[in-house]
C-alpha positions as CSV (number, residue, x, y, z in Angstrom):
1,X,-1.5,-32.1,-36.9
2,X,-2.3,-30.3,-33.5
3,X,-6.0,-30.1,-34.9
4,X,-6.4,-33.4,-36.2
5,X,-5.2,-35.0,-32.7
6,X,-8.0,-32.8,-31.1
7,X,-10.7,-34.2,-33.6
8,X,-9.8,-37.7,-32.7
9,X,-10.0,-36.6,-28.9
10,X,-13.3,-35.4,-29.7
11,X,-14.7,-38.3,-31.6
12,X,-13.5,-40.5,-28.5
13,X,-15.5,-37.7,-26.5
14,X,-18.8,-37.3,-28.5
15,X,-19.0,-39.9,-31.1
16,X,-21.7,-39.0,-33.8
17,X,-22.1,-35.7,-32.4
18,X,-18.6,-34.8,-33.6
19,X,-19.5,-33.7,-37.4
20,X,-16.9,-33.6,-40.4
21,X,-18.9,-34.7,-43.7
22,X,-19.1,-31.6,-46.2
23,X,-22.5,-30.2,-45.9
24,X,-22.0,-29.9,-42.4
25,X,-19.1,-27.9,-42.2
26,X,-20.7,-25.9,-45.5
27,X,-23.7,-24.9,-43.4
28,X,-21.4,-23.9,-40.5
29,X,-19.3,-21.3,-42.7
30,X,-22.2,-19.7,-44.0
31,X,-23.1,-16.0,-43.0
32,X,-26.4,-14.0,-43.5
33,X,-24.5,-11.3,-45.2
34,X,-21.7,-10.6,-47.6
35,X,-18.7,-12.6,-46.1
36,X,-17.5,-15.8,-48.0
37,X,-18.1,-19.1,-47.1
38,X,-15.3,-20.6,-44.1
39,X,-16.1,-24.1,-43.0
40,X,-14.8,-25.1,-39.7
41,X,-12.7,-28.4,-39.5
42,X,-15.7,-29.7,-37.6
43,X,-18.9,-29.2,-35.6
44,X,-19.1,-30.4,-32.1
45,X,-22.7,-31.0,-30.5
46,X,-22.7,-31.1,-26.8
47,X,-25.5,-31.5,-24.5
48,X,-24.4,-30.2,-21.3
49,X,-21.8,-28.1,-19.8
50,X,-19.7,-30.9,-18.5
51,X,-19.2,-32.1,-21.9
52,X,-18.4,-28.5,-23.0
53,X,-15.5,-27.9,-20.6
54,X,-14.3,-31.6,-21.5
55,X,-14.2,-30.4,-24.9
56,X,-12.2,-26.7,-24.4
57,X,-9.9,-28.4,-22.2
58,X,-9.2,-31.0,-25.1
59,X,-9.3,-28.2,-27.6
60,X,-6.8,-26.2,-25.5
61,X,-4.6,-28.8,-25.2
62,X,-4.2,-29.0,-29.4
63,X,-4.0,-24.9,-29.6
64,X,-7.4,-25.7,-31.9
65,X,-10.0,-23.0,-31.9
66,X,-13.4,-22.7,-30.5
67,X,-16.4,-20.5,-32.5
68,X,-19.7,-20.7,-30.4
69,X,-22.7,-21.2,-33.0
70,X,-26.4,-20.3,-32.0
71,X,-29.0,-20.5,-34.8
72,X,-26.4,-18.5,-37.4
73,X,-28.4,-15.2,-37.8
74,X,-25.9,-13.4,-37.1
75,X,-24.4,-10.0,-39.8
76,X,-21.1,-9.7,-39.0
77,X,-19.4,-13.2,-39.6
78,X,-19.8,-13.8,-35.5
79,X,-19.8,-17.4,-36.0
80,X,-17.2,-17.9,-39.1
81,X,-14.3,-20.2,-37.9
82,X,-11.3,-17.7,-39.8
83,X,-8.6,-19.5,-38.3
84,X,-10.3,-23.2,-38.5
85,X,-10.7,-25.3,-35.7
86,X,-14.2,-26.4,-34.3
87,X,-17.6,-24.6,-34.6
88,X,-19.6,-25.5,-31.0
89,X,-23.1,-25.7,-32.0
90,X,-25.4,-25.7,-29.1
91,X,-28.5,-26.7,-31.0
92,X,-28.8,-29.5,-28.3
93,X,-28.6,-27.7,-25.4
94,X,-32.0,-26.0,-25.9
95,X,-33.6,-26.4,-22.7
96,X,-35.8,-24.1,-20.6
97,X,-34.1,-25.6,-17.0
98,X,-36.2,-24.1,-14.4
99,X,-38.9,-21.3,-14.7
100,X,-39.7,-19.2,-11.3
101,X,-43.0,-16.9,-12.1
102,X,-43.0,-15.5,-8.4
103,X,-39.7,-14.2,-9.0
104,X,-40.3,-13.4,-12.5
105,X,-37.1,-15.5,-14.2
106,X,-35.9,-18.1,-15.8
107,X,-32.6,-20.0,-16.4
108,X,-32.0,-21.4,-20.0
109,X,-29.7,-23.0,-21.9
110,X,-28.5,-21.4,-24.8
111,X,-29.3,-22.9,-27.4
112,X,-33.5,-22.7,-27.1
113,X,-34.6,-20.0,-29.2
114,X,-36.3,-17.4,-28.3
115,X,-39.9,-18.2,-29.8
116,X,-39.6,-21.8,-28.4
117,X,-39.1,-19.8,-24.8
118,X,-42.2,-17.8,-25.2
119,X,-43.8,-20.9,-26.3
120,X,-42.6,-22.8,-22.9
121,X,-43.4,-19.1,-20.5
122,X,-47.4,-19.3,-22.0
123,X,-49.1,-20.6,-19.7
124,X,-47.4,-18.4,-16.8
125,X,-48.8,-15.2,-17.9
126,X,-45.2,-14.1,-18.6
127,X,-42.8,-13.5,-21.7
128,X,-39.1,-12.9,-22.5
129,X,-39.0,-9.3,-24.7
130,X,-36.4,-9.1,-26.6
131,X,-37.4,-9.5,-30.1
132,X,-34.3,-9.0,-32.8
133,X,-36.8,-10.3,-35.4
134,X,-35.5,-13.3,-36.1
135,X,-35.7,-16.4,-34.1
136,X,-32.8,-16.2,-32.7
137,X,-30.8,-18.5,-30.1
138,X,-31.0,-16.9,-26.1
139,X,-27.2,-17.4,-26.4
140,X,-26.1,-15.8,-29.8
141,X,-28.3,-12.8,-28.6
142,X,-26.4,-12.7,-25.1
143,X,-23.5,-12.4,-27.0
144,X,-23.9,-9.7,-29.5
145,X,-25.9,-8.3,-27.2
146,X,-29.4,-8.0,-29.3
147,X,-31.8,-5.5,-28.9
148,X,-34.8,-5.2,-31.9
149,X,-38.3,-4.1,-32.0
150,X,-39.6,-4.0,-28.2
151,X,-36.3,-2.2,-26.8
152,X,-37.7,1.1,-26.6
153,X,-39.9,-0.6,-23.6
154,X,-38.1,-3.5,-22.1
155,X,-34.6,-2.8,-22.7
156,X,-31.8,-4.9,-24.7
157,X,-30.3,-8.4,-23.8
158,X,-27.7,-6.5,-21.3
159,X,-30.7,-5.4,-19.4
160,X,-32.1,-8.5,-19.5
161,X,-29.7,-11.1,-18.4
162,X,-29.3,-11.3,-14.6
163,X,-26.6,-13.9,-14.8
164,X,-24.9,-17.0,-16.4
165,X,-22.5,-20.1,-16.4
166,X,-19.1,-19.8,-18.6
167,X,-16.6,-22.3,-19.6
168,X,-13.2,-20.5,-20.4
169,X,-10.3,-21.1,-22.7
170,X,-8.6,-22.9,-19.3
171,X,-11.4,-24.7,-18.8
172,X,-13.0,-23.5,-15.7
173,X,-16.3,-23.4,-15.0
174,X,-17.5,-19.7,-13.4
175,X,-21.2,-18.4,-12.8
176,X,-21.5,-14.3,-12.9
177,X,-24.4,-12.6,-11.2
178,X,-27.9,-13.4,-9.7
179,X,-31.1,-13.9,-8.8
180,X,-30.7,-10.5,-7.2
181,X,-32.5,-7.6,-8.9
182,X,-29.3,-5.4,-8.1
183,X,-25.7,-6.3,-7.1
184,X,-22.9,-4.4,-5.5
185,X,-20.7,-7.2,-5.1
186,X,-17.6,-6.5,-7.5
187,X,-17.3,-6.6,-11.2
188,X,-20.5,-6.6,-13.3
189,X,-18.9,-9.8,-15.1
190,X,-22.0,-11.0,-16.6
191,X,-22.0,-7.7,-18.3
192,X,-18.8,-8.2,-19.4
193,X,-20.1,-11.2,-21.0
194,X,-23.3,-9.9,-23.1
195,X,-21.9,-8.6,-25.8
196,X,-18.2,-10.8,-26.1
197,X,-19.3,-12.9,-29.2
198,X,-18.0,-15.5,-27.7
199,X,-14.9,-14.2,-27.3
200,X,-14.1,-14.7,-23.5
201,X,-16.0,-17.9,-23.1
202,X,-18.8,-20.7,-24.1
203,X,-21.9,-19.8,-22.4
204,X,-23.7,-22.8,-21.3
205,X,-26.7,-20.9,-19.1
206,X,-28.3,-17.5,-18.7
207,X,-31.2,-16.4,-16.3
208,X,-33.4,-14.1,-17.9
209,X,-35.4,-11.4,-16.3
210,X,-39.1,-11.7,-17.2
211,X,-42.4,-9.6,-17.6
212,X,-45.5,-9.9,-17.5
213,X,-47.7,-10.9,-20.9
214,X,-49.3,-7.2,-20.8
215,X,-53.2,-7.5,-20.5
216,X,-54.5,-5.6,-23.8
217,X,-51.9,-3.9,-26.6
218,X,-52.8,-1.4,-29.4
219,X,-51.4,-1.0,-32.9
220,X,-51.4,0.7,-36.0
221,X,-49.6,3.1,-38.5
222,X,-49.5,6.0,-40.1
223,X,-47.4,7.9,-42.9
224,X,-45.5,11.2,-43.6
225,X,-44.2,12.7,-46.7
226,X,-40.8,13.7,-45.2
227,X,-38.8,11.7,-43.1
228,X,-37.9,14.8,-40.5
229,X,-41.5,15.0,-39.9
230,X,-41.7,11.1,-38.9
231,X,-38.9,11.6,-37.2
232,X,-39.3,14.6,-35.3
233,X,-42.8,12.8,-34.2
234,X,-40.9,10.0,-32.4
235,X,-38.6,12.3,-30.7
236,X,-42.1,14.4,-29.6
237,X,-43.4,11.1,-28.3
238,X,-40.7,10.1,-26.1
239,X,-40.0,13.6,-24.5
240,X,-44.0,13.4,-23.6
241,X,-43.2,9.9,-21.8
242,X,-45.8,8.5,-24.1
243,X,-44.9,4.6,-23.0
244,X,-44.5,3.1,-26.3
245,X,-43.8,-0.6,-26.6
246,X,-42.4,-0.6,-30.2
247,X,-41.9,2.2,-32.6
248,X,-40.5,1.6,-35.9
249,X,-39.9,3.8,-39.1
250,X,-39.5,2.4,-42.8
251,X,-38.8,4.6,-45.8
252,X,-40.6,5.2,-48.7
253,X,-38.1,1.9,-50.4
254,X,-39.2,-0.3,-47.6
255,X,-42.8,0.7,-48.4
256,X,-42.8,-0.3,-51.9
257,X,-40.7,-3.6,-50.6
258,X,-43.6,-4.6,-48.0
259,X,-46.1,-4.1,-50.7
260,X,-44.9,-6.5,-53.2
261,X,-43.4,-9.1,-51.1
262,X,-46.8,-9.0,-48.8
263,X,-49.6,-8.0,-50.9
264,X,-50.0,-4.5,-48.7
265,X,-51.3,-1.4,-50.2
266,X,-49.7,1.6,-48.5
267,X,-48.3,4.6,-50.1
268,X,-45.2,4.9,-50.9
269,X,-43.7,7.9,-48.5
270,X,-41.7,7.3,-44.9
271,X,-44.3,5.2,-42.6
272,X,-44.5,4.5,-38.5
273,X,-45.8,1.0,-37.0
274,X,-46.1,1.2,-33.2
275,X,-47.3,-0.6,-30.5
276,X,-48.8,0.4,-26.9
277,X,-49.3,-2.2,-23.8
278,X,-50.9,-2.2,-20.9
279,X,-54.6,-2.2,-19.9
280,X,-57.9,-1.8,-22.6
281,X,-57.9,1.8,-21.3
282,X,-54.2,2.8,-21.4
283,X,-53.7,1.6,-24.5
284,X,-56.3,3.5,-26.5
285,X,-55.6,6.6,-24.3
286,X,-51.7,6.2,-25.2
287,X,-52.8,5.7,-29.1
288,X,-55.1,8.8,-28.7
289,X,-52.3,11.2,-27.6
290,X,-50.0,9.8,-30.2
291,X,-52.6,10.2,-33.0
292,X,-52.5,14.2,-31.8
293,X,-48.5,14.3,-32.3
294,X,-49.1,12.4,-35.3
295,X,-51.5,15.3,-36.7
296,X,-49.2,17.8,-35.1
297,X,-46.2,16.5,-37.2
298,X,-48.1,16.4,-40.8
299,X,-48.5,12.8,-40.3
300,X,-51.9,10.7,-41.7
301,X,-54.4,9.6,-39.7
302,X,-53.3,7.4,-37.1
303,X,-54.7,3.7,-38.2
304,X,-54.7,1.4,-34.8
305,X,-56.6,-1.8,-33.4
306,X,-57.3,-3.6,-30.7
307,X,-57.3,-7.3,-32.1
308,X,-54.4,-9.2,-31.9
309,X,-54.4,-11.2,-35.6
310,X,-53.6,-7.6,-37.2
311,X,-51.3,-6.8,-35.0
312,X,-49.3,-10.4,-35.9
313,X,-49.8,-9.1,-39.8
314,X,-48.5,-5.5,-38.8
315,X,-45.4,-7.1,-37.0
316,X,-44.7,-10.3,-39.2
317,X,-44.7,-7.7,-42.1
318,X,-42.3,-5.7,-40.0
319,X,-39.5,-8.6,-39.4
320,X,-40.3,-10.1,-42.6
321,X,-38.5,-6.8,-44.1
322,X,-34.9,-8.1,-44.7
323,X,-36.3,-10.7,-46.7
324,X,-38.9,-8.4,-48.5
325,X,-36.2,-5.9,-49.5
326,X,-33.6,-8.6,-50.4
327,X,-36.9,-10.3,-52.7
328,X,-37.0,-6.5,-54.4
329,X,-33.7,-7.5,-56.4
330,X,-33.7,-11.0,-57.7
331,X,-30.1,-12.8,-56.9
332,X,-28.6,-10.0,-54.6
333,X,-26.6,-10.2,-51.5
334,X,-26.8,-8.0,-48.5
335,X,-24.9,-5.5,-46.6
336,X,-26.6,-4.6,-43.2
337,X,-25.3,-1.9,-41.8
338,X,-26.2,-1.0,-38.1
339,X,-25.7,2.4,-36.6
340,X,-27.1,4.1,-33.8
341,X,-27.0,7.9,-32.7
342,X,-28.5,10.0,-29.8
343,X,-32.6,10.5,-30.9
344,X,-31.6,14.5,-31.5
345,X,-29.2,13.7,-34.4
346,X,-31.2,10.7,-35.8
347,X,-33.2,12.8,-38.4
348,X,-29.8,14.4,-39.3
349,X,-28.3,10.6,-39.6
350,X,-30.9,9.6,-42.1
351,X,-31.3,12.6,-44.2
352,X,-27.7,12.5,-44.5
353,X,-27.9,8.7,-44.9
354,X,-30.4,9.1,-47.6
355,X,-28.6,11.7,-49.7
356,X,-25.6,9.2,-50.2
357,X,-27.3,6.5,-51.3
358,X,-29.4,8.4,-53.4
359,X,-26.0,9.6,-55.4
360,X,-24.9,6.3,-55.5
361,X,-26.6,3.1,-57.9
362,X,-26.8,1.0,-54.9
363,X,-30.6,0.5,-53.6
364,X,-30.8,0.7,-50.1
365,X,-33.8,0.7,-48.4
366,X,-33.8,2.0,-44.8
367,X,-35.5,0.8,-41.9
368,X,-35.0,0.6,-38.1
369,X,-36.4,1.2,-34.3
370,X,-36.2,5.0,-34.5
371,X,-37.4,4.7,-30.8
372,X,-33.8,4.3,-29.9
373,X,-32.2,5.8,-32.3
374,X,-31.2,2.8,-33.9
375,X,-31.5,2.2,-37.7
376,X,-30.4,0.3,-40.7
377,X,-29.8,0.4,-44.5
378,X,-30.1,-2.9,-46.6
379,X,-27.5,-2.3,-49.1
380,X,-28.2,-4.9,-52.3
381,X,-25.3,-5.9,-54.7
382,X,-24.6,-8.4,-57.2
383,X,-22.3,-10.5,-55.8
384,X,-20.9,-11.1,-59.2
385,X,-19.7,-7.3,-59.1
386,X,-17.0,-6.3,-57.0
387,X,-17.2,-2.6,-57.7
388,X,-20.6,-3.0,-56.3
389,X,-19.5,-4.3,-53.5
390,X,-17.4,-1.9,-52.8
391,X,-19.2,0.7,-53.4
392,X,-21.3,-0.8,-50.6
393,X,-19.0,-1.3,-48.4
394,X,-17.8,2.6,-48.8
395,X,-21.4,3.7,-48.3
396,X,-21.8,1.5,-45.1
397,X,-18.1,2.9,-43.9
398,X,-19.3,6.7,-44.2
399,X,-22.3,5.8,-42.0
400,X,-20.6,4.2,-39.7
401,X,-18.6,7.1,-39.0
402,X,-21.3,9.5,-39.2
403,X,-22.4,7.6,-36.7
404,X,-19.4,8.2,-34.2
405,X,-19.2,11.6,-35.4
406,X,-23.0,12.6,-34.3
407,X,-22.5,11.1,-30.4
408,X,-23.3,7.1,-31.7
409,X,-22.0,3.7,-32.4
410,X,-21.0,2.0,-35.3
411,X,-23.3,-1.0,-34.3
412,X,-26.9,-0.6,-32.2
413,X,-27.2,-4.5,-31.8
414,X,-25.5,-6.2,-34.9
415,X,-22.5,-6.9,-33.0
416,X,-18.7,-6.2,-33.7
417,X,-17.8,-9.7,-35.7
418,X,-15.3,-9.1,-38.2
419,X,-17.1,-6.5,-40.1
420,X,-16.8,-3.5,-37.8
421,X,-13.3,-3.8,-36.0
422,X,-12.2,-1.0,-38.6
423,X,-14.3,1.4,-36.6
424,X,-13.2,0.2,-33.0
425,X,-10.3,2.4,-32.8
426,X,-12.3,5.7,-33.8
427,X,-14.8,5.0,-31.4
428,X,-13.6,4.0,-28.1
429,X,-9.4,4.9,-28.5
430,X,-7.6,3.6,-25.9
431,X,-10.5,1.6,-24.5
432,X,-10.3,-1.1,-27.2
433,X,-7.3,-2.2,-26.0
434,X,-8.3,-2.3,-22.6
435,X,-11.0,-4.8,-23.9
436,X,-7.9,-6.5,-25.7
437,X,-5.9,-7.2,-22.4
438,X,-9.3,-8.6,-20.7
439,X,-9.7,-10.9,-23.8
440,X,-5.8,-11.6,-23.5
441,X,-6.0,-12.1,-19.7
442,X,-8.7,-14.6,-19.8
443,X,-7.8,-16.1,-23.2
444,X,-4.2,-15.7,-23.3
445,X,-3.8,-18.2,-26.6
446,X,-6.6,-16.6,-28.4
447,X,-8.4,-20.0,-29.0
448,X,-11.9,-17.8,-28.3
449,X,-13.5,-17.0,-31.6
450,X,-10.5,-16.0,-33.1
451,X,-10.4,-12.8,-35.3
452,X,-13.4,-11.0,-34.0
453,X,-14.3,-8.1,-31.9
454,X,-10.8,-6.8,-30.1
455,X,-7.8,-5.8,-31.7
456,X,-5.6,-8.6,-33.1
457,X,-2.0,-9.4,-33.4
């Protein structure tokens, strides 16, 4: 009864922008990956911040939960309303607000996505990095804190966001950070923020750090017949301080994945696609010292150019993986794990990785930025199989805690959601319920994005 009063609150409040019809809610409980359908009781569309904190404070009011919604890319049921209430999608708040090229930032709202940024930064001669592959909302990757492809260069969304505007669960409006490039001044909370899931608060603005659109950039690939050898190559590459804008590694699976979902030709062994930036000459001196490690490491001949359309093919082929692996069994579902691990154990990670998939019948390609250590398996089931997906689901657990165990994280950039709580304990102890009593100190009735992230009960 408490939830209905809040939806009639919120009619009065937003009119058609308060959604209830079927489809609606259907296309609001959907994930990307395994986790069943969970409609909300409705979607709310605001367009602006004012209309946001009248909306918590009505929410509050009626005990009725609040799940922030971005472009729903997310892998680890972020934005699934488990405990009902309203889904707040900020599809309408999708404005670039004010762009400042001499001081190299911008402030956003959240919804704009981040292609339709780059879009809007064109004609300053600057760009927002952060590339998670899909084209994914500024604010859903502020709050699972998303890294991707180009992190090995420019750093994830918590080195990225200078600052941003909060409502909380009491309905006050705060604003962490600045314009600043560096702070002293008390609790880092807009770091506190990247990376909540929406947990603390609805973001409403970020500022973004910016760089500069680089003036040439050089790509290619090349291929090895063992993956310790590809691997082993990467970790040679960043101890030379070789400055490498992307550098990704795909498995001999992924290979054979790419090649019938894109019409490519490549061999079917472990392969690297990397990218340099910076001037004509840098770049092709960068790519000629990492064809020599290349050679050095039993690698093919390093394949790079200059021109930008095959660089697009090299990295469209690249993001387009998920989807090309998921194509390679008709009618399967996805789990996506996420681990990362210091650089020195990543060859160990994947070998090991490797060997338990490879006594197991569930495919599972393997892919990730092996720059940073971070990598994933696609793990295909039938959904119409539950010893499949569990069998999944065991696979993903022991790399998660390989993970932990080799120095890492159960998640590089995926996020916590309600899919890797299980590990929380193992890896941070007592410091997971630290982040409980900040989520109960700022959140007190747990109206947040309920049953995600900290510990609960």
């Amino acid at each position: 009864m408490a939830i209905a009063q809040a939806l009639e609150e919120l009619h009065n409040l937003l009119g058609e922008r308060l959604r209830r019809a079927k489809p609606e809610l259907d296309a609001h409980g959907h994930s990307e990956s395994y986790f069943p359908n969970t409609p909300p009781d409705a979607v709310a569309y605001p367009v602006s911040t004012d209309e946001v904190r009248r909306l918590v404070n009505i929410c509050a009011a009626h005990n009725c939960p609040m799940v922030g919604w971005g472009a729903g890319t997310s892998l680890e049921g972020h934005g699934l309303a488990v405990r009902g209430g309203v889904v707040v999608d900020f599809s309408r708040m999708n404005k670039v607000l004010e762009i400042r090229p001499a001081d190299m930032d911008v402030t956003v709202q959240p919804g704009v996505t981040r292609e339709a940024l780059n879009e809007e930064l064109r004609a300053t001669g600057l760009f927002f990095p952060v590339d998670p592959g899909a084209n994914a909302s500024i604010g859903g990757m502020a709050m699972t804190r998303a890294s991707g492809t180009t992190t090995v260069r420019y750093g994830s969304m918590r080195d990225n966001v200078m600052g941003l505007q909060a409502v909380l669960a009491d309905g006050r409006v705060i604003h962490t950070g600045s314009r600043a490039r560096k702070s002293a001044a008390g609790y880092d909370l807009t770091a506190m923020f990247v990376g909540s899931e929406g947990t603390l608060g609805l973001v409403t603005e970020l500022t973004l750090k910016l760089h500069g659109i680089p003036e040439a950039t050089s790509a290619g690939i090349c291929s090895f017949e063992r993956i310790e050898d590809a691997v082993n190559c990467v970790q040679e590459t960043i101890q030379m301080g070789i400055p490498m804008a992307r550098i990704e590694f795909v498995d001999a699976a992924t290979t054979q994945a790419f090649n019938a979902y894109a019409g490519s030709d490549m061999p079917a062994v472990p392969h690297l696609m990397v990218e340099f930036n910076g001037s004509p000459e840098s770049v092709a001196q960068d790519a000629d010292r990492f064809a020599e490690i290349v050679a050095d490491h039993g690698g093919s001949p390093f394949q790079w150019s200059a021109r930008e359309e095959e660089h697009r093919a090299l990295w469209a082929m690249r993001h387009n993986g998920y989807y090309a692996i998921l194509a390679s069994r008709p009618g399967a579902r996805a789990i996506v794990t996420d681990i990362c691990v210091p650089i020195s154990r990543l060859a160990q990670a994947v070998k090991e990785t490797q060997y338990d998939i490879a006594a197991s019948d569930i495919p599972g390609p393997i892919l990730g930025h092996v720059g940073d250590g971070n990598f994933h398996t696609i793990l295909l089931i039938d959904p119409d199989q539950p010893a499949e997906m569990l069998e999944a689901k065991r696979l993903s657990d022991a790399m998660a805690e390989r993970a932990i165990r080799l120095g890492g994280t159960c998640t590089g950039e995926h996020g916590v959601g309600m899919g890797k709580t299980a590990f929380m304990r193992q890896e941070h102890g007592d410091a997971w319920d630290v982040m409980g009593s900040i989520k109960t100190a700022l959140d007190p009735r747990d109206l947040m994005n309920p049953g995600k992230l900290v510990p609960q009960g």
